[in-house]
C-alpha positions in Angstrom: 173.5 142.5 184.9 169.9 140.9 184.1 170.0 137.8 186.0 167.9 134.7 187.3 169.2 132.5 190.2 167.6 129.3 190.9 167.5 127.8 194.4 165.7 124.9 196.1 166.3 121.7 194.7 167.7 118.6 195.5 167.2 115.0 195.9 164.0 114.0 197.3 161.9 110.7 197.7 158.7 109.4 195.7 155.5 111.6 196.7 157.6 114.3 198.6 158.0 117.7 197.8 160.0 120.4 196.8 159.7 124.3 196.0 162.1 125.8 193.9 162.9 129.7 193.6 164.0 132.0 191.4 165.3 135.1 192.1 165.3 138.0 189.8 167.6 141.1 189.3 168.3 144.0 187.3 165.2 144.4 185.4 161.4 145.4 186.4 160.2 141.9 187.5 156.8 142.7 187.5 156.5 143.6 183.8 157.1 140.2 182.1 155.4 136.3 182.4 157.7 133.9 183.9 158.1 130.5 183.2 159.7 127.2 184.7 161.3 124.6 181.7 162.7 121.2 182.6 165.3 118.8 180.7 165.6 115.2 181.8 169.1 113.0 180.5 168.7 112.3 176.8 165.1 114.3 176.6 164.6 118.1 175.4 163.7 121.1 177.0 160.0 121.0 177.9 158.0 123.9 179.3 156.5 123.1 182.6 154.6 126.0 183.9 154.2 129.3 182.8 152.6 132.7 184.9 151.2 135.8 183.7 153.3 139.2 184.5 150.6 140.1 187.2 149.9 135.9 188.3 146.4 136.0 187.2 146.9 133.3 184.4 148.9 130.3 184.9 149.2 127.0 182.6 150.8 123.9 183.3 151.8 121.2 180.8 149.8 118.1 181.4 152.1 115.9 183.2 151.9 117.9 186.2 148.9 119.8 186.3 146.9 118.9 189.9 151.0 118.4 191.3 152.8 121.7 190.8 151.8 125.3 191.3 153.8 128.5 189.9 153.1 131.7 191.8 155.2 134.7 191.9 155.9 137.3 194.2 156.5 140.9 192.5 157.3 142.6 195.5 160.2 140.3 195.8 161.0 139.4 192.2 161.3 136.1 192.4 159.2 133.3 191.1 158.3 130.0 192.9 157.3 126.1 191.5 155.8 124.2 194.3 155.9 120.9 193.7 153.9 117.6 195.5 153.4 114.0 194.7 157.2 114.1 192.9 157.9 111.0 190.8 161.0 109.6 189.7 159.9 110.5 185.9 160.2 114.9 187.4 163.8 114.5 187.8 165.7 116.5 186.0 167.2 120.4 185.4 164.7 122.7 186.3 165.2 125.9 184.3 163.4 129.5 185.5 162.8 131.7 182.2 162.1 135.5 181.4 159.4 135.8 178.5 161.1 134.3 175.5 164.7 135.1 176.4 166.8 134.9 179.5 167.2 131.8 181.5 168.4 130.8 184.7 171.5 128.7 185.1 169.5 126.0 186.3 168.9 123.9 188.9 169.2 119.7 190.0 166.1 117.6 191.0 166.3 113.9 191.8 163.1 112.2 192.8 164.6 108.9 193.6 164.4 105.8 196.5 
């Protein structure tokens, strides 16, 4: 079964970081562009980074660019979001993405005192 499995998050302080994972199975990783989505309480889905199949093209909306970085290892199939300089305003359910259709199940992050 084509699946996505998020990992890495949590509750974390102002300016600290996190790096979240997702794990890929059942399909050939390496063939399509990942992407990591977010939705806060009350707020809709947002796209937050995106990577080309190979990782040779990345974009990141504007909010984080200069924080976050979204690599990907193909050899492992899974895809990572590194992110520094957290704010209270990043948390929320962090969402890994295939192309334009399957999702992850999602995962928690709390930037908080």
């Amino acid at each position: 079964q084509r699946q996505l499995v998020e990992s890495g998050g949590g509750l974390v302080q102002p300016g600290g970081s996190l790096r979240l994972s997702c794990a890929a199975s059942d399909f050939t990783f390496g063939y399509y562009p990942m992407s990591w989505y977010r939705q806060a309480p009350g707020k809709e889905r947002e796209l937050v980074a995106r990577i080309s199949s190979t990782g040779d093209s990345t974009y990141y909306t504007d909010s984080v660019k200069g924080r976050f970085t979204i690599s990907r290892d193909n050899v492992k199939n899974t895809v990572y979001l590194q992110m520094n300089s957290l704010k209270p305003e990043d948390t929320a359910i962090y969402y890994c993405r295939r192309g334009d259709d399957i999702w992850g199940q999602g995962i928690q992050v709390t930037v908080s005192s």
